[in-house]
N, C-alpha and C positions, 0 to 999 in steps of 0.2 A: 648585453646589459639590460636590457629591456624585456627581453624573457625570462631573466632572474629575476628581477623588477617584482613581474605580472604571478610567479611562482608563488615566492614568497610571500607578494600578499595573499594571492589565494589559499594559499596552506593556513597561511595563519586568520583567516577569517573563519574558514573549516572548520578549524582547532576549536576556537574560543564558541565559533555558534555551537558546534557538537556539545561540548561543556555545560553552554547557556539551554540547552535541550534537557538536559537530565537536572540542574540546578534550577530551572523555572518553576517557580511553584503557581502559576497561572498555566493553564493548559494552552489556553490564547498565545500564550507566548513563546510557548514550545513549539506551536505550530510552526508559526513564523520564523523563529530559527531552525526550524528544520525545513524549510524550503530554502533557506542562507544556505544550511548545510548542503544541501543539495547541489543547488545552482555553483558551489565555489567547486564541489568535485566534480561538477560537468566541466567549468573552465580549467581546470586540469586535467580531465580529459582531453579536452580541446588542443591545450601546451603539450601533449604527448604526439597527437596525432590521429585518435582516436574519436574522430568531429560522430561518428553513428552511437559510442558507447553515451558519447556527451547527450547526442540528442534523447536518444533511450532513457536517460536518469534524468532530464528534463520533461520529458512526458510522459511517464510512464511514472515513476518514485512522488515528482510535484504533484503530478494528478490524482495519485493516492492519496494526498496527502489528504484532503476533503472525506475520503472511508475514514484514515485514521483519526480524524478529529468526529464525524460522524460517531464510532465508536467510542470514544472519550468521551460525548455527552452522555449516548446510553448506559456506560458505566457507572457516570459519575454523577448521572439527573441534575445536570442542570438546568434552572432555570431559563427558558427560551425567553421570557420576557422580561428579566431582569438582565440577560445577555446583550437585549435589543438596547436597551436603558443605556447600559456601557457602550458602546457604540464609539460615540463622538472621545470617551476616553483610551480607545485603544487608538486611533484613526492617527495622534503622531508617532506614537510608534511605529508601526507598519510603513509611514513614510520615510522615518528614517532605513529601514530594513527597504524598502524600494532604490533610495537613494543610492546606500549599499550598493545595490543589484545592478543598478545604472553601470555605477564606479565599475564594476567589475566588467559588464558587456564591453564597455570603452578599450579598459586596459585589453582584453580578451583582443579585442578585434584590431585595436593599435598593434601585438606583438604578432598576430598571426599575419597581417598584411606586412607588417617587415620582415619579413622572412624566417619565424621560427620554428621548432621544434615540430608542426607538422609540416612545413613544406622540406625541413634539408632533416631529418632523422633516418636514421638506416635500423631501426628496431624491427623487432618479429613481425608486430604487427601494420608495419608498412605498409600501404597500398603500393600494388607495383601495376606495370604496364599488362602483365598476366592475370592478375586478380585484385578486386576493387577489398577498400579495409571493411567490407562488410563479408565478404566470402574467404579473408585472412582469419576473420575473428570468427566464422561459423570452423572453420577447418582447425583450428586448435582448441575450440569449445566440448565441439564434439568426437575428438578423437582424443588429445590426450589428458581433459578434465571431463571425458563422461561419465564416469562414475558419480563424482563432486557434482554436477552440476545435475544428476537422478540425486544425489543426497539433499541437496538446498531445493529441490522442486517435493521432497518428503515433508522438509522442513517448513517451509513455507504450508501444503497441506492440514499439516500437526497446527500450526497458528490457525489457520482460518477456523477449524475443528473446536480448538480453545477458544476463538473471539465468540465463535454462534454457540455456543454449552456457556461461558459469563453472560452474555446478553439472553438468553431466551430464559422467559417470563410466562408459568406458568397459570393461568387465571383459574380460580376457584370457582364451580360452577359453570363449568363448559366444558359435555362431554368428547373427548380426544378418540381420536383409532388407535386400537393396540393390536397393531402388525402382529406381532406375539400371538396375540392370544389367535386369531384370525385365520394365520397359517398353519398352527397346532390345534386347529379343531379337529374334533370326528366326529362321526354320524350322531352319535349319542348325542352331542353337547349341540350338533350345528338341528337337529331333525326333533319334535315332540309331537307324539301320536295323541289326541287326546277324542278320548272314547265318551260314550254317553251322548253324543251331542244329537238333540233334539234338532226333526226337517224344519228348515227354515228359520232356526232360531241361530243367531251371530253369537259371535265369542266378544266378550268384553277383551277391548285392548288391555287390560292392566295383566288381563289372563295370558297375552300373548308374549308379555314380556317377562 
């Protein structure tokens, strides 16, 4: 009963933060439900069994989450000292989404000390007495989602490729390397012989350029 309990809330906190992520029209506050979102699909990890995937989308997804807001300013320019200003206006919200967070570590840790879903489940990814659930979860990663899991590491690539080409900021008046042109020189273009030149007399740099 109590694993049901801890389920259901967490799916349905999931649900509605997911939602409040794409409906936010504060960036601030997408953030913050997208660490909700995060942290209730760890504790469903958690109710499965899966206590490494939990931690991995806790430290790894949460941790991110500071790049993705990082980028959302560079996007969006905002103002850092007008940001700072709000401050004290966002501070009960984020309390209440900590409160949240509380509520769920409690339920989490009450269902799993009375014996659920990860200590009696018999699924794939079980930890057995032959291999722990972190060498379960490498063995059917890489053998029967290897493909899938080279396509989401392409994909992933392709975003990072797209975030640095939206943010890069080209300034006017500061000259750049062009690889191009650099590798497709030839003698002609890279070498200038210049004849006449009187002993002892220098060449004006503007000549050389």
């Amino acid at each position: 009963m109590l694993q049901g309990i801890a389920f259901y809330l967490l799916a349905t906190v999931a649900v509605i933060s997911a939602l409040l992520v794409v409906t936010a029209r504060n960036p601030v506050h997408s953030v913050l439900f997208l660490i909700l979102t995060f942290f209730s699909a760890a504790g469903l990890f958690v109710l499965l069994g899966a206590e490494f995937l939990a931690m991995l989308l806790v430290v790894v997804y949460v941790g991110a989450v500071a790049v993705l807001f990082l980028f959302v300013v560079m996007m969006l320019d905002v103002d850092f000292v007008r940001l700072r200003e709000g401050y004290a206006r966002y501070l009960p919200f984020a309390a209440i989404i900590a409160a949240v967070l509380l509520v769920e570590m409690i339920v989490i840790s009450t269902a799993v000390a009375s014996g659920g879903a990860a200590a009696g489940s018999e699924g794939p990814m079980t930890a057995t007495a032959e291999a722990s659930n972190v060498e379960m979860i490498g063995r059917v990663l890489y053998t029967d989602y290897v493909y899938i899991f080279q396509a989401a590491g392409i994909v992933l690539l392709i975003a990072m490729i797209g975030a640095i080409v939206l943010t890069l900021r080209h300034k006017p008046g500061v000259r750049r390397q062009n690889i191009h042109q650099q590798v497709t020189r030839d003698a002609k273009t890279a070498i200038e012989i210049k004849s006449g030149v009187q002993t002892g007399v220098g060449v004006k740099p503007e000549e050389l350029l």
